[in-house]
C-alpha positions in Angstrom: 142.7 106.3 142.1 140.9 103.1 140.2 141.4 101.3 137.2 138.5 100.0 135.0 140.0 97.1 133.0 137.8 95.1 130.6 139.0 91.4 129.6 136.9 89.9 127.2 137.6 88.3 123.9 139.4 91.3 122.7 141.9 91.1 119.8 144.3 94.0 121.7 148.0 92.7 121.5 148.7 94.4 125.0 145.9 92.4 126.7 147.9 88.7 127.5 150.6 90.9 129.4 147.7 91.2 132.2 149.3 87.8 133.1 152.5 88.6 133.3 154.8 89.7 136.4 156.0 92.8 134.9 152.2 93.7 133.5 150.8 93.8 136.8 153.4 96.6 137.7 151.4 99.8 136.5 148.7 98.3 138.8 150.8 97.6 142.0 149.8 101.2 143.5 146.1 101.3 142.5 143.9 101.2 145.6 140.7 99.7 143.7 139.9 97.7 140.4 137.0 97.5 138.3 137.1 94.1 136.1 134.3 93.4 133.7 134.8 90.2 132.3 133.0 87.3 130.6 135.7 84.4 131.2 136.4 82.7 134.2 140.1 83.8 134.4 141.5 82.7 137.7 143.6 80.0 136.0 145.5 82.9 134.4 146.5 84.2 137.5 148.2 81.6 138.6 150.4 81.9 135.8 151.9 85.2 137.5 154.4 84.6 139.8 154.2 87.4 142.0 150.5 85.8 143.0 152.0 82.1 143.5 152.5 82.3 147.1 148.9 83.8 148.1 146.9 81.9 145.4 148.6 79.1 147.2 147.5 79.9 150.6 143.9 80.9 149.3 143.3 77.6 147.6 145.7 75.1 148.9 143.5 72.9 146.4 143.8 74.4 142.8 141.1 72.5 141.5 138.5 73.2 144.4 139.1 77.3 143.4 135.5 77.7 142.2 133.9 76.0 144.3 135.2 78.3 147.4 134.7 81.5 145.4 131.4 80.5 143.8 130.1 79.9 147.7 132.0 82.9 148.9 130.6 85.6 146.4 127.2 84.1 144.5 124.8 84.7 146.8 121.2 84.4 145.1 118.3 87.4 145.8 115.5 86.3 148.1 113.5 85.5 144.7 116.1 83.3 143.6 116.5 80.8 146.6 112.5 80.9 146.5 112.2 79.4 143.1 115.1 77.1 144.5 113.7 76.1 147.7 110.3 75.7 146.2 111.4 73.2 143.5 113.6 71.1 145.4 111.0 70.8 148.7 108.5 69.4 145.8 110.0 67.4 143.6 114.1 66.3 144.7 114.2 66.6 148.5 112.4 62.9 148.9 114.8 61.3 146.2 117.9 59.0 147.8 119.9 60.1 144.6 119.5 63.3 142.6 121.1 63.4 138.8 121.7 66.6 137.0 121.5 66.8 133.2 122.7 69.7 131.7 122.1 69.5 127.9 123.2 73.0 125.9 123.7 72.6 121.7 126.0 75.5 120.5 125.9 76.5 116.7 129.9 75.3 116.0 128.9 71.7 117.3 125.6 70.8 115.7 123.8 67.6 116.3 120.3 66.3 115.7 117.8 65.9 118.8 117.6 62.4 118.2 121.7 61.9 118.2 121.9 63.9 121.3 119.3 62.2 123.3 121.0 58.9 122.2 124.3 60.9 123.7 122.9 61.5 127.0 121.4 57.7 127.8 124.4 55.9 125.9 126.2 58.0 128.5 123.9 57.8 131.4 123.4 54.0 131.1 126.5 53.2 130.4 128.3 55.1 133.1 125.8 53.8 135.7 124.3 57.1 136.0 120.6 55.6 135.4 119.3 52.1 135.4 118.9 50.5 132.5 115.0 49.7 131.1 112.9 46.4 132.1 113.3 44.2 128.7 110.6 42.1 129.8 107.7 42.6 128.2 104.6 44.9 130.8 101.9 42.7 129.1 102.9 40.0 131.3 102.1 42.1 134.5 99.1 41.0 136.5 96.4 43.1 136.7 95.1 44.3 140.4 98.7 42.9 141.6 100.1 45.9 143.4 104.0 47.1 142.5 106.9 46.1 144.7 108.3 49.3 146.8 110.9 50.8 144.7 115.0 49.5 145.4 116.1 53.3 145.4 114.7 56.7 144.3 116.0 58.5 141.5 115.2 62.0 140.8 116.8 63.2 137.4 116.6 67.2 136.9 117.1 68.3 133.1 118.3 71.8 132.7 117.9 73.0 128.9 116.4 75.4 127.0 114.1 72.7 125.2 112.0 70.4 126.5 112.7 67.6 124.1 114.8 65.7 126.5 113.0 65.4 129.4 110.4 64.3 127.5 111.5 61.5 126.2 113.3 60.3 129.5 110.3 60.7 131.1 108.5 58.7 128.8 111.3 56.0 128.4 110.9 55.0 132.0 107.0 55.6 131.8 107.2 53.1 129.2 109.2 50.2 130.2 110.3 50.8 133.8 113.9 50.8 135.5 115.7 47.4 135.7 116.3 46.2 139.2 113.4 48.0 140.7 114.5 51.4 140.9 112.0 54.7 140.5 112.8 57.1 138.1 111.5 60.6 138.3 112.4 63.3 135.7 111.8 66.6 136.3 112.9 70.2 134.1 111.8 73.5 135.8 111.4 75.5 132.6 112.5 75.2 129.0 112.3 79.1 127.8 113.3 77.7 124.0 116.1 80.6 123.6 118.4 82.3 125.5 117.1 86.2 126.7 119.9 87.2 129.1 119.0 90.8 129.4 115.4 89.9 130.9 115.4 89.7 134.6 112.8 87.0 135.1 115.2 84.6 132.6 118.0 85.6 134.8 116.8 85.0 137.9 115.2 81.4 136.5 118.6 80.6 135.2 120.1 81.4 138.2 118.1 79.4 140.3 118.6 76.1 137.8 122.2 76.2 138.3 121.8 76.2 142.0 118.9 73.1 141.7 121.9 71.3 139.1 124.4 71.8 142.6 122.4 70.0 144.6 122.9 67.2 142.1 124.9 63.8 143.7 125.9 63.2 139.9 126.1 65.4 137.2 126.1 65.4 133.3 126.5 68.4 131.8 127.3 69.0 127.7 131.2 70.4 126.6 132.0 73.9 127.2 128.9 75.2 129.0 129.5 78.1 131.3 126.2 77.2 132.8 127.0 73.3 133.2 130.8 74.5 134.8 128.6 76.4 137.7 126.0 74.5 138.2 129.3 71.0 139.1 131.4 73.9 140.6 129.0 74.9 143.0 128.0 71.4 144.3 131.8 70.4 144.5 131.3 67.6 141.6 133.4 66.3 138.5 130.9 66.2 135.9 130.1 63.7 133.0 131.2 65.7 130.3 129.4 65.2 127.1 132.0 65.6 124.2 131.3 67.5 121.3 130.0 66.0 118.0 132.1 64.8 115.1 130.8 65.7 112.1 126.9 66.4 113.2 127.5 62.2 114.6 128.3 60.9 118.7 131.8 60.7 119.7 133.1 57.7 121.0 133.0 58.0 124.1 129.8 59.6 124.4 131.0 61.1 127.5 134.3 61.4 129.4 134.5 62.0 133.6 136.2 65.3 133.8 140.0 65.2 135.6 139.0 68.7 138.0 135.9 70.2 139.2 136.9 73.5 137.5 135.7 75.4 134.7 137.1 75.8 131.6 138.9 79.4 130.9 138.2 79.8 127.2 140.0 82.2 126.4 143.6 81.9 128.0 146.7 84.5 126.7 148.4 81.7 125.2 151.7 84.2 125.9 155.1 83.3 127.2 155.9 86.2 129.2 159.4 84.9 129.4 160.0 84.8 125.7 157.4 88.0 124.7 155.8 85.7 122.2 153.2 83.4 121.6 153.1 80.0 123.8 151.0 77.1 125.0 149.2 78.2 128.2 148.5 74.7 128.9 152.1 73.6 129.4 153.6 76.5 130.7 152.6 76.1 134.8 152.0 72.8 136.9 148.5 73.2 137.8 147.0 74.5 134.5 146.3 72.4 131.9 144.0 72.2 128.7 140.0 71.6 128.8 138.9 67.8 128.1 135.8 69.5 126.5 137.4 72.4 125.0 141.2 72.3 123.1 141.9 75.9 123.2 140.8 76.4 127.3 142.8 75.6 130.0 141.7 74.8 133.5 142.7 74.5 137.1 143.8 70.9 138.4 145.2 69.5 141.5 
């Protein structure tokens, strides 16, 4: 006997029991289960007692759970790890530093191109991510007088479905140069201008970005991306989260280092089993608590 159980965003009043002790009970003597979902869950089970004790054992740290399961199960198609291998042998491998950027704009949190571009280098420069720009002026160069070797190599990969961004990175440091001698290379494998997730080929090239962004020693990544919480959960990073826009303008803080490597679940029961009524999932178990870059998710922390 199996059970195929769907979780998604449905509005069924049954469905937050799923997290519950006595909900799991009709399940106890199924031999196999078929789960389609399209949230990352596994802070909800840690919310059922029953599971305490091996959850415990299987991650003695909660907030490194993705990380093991993402390595454990997501295992990219030969095609895959050739894009991957093929991209970072060319342009990251020779790079002392690697920086991911992440940059995703969702239709509930608009902001202009030129706000969000200010977002990401308000962040990135004043973080430390990237060096800051020569303010002297390049006139005053020599001519024939060969450059210094470069301090440190920088190698900034932008994942996005525009090209905007890498654009004008790359032409900011084209422009003026990195204070204190760094090199600064930008690089963006593809920028497909929408989103086509039932084509194979997009798949596959998505796929292969988030595992280029986990090879990343820092990472950026914009509030409540799915593909930004892989891409830091794989490579084992907390990421520089980008916070969401306040009325079309940048928040203050641009960006906020995020307290667990673990992606947000977005869509949590918000159920007290106890009580059989609504409650805050956030405040109902130790180690989950609500999303810095999303109010109504909660996440895994140590």
């Amino acid at each position: 006997m199996y059970v195929h159980l769907r979780h998604d965003y449905s509005r069924n009043a049954n469905d937050p029991r799923f997290f519950c002790d006595d909900g799991q009970d009709a399940l106890r003597r199924v031999g196999w289960v078929v789960l389609l979902s399209d949230n990352y869950f596994l802070p909800g089970l840690f919310m059922i007692p029953r599971f305490e004790r091996e959850l415990s054992r299987m991650f003695p740290r909660r907030d490194a759970a993705f990380h093991h399961v993402g390595r454990y199960l997501l295992h990219p198609s030969n095609t895959v790890w050739g894009m991957v291998t093929r991209y970072h042998t060319s342009y990251l491998s020779c790079a002392e530093e690697r920086v991911g950027i992440q940059v995703r704009s969702f239709y509930w949190a608009r902001i202009s191109t030129d706000e969000l571009y200010g977002q990401i280098m308000s962040c990135a420069h004043g973080e430390s991510i990237l060096p800051r720009v020569q303010e002297e002026d390049p006139s005053n160069a020599t001519a024939g007088e060969l450059p210094a070797a470069a301090a440190r190599r920088k190698a900034v990969l932008v994942v996005s479905l525009h090209g905007a961004y890498s654009e004008r990175i790359r032409d900011l440091y084209y422009e003026h140069g990195a204070a204190g001698g760094d090199s600064v290379s930008v690089f963006q494998p593809t920028h497909l201008d929408r989103q086509r997730s039932g084509e194979q080929l997009h798949n596959q090239k998505a796929l292969a970005e988030m595992m280029l962004l986990s090879f990343s020693d820092v990472v950026i990544t914009s509030a409540a991306s799915t593909f930004g919480y892989v891409g830091h959960g794989l490579a084992g990073l907390r990421p520089w989260v980008l916070m969401s826009p306040l009325d079309k303008k940048v928040p203050d803080p641009p960006c906020r280092l995020a307290p667990t490597i673990e992606p947000c679940f977005h869509n949590p029961p918000h159920y007290d089993c106890r009580t059989r009524a609504k409650g805050d999932t956030g405040k109902m178990v130790r180690h989950v608590r609500h999303c810095v870059d999303f109010e109504n998710g909660v996440q895994l922390v140590e």
